[in-house]
C-alpha positions in Angstrom: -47.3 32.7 58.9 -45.1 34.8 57.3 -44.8 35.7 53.1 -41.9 36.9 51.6 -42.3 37.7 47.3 -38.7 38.3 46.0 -39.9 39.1 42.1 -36.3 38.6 40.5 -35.4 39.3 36.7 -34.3 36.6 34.6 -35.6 34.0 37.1 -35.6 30.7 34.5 -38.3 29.1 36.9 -40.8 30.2 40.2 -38.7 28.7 43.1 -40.9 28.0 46.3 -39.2 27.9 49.7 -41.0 26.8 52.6 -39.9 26.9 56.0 -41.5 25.3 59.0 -41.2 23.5 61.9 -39.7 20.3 61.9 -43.1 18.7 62.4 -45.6 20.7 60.3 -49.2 21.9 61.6 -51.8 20.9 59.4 -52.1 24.2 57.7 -48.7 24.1 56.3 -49.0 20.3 55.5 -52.1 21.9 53.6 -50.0 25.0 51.8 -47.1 22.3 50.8 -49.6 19.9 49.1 -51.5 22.7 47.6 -48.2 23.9 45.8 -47.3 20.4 44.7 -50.2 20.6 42.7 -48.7 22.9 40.7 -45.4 21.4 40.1 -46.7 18.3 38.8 -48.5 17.6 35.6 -50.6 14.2 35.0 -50.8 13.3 31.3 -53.8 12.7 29.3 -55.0 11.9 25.8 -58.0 12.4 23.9 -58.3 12.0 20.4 -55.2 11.0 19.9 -53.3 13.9 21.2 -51.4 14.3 24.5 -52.4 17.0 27.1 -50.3 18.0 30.2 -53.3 18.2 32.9 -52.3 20.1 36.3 -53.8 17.8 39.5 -55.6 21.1 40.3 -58.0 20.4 37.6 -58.7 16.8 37.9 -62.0 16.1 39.7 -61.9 12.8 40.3 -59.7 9.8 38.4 -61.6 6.1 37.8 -60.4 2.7 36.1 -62.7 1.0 34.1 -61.6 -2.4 31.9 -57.7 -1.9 33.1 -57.8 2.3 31.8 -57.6 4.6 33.4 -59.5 8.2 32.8 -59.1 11.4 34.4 -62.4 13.9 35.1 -62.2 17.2 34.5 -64.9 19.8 34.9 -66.2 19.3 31.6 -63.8 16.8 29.2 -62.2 13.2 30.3 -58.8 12.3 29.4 -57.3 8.8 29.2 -53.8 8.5 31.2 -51.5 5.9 30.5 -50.5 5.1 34.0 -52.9 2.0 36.4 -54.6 4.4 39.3 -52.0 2.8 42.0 -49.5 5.0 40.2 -51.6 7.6 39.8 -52.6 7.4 43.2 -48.8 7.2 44.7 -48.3 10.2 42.6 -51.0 12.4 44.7 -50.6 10.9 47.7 -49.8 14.4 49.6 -52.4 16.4 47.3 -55.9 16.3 48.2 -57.0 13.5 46.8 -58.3 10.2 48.5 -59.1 6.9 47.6 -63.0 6.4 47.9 -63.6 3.3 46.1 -61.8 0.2 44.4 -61.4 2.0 41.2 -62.1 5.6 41.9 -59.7 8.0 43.9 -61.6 11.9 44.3 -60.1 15.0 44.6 -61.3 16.6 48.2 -61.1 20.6 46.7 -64.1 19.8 44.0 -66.1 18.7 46.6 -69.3 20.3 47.3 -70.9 18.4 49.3 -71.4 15.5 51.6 -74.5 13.3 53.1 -74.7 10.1 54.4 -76.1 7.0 52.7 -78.7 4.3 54.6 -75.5 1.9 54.7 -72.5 3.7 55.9 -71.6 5.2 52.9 -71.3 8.4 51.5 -72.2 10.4 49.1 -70.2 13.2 47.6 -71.7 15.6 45.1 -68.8 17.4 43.4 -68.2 20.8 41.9 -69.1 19.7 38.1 -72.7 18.1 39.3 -71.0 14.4 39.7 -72.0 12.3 42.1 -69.6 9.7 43.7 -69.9 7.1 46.4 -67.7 6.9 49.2 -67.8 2.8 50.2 -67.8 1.6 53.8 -64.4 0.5 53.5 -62.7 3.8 52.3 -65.3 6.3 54.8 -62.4 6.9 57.6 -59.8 7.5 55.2 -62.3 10.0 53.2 -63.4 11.4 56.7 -59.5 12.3 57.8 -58.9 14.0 54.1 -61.9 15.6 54.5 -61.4 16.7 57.7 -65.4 15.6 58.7 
């Protein structure tokens, strides 16, 4: 891989240019969906303000009674959108669908073991621990790259 920094003066915005093969190898799928992170902000609110929260920060999104809340390290925001949405939105980031109503975000993970009934249990970065269900484990396994 080859990285070329232009630093230009006046630049309004950071342009990214990535250029590849016409089918990627993983690694560059990786470095695109890594930077896509960056150029797309989820929105939360808490206390009745709005946040702009970067995907890079969310640990891991759930719906409970039709909302929707977004875990950070250490605060939870409410989003307006159903986690289908939210879920479309990432779909090219690292973040995977590991139950009904809880999609996870594969770089807070710290760890993985197997449960007693073919599911999984994933301890994340901020101490949480999530269950992977049966039906999502070969989806979680290919993001995961187990």
């Amino acid at each position: 891989m080859k990285l070329i920094v232009e630093r230009i003066k006046n630049l309004p915005e950071v342009e990214v240019l990535v250029r590849c093969k016409e089918t990627p190898e993983k690694e560059t799928e990786n470095l695109i969906a890594y930077l896509e992170q960056y150029s797309l902000n989820l929105i939360g609110s808490k206390a009745g303000a709005t946040y702009p929260i970067s995907p890079a920060d969310v640990c891991y999104i759930e719906s409970v009674d039709d909302r929707t809340f977004l875990y950070l390290e250490q605060q939870v925001y409410e989003s307006p959108l159903k986690l289908y949405q939210i879920e479309e939105l990432l779909q090219r980031m690292p973040f995977v669908r590991i139950g009904k109503s809880v999609i996870a975000n594969i770089s807070w993970v710290e760890s993985v073991r197997p449960l007693l009934n073919g599911k999984l249990e994933v301890k994340m970065q901020n101490t949480e621990k999530l269950v992977v269900n049966r039906h999502y484990v070969k989806a979680f396994r290919e993001k995961f790259e187990l």
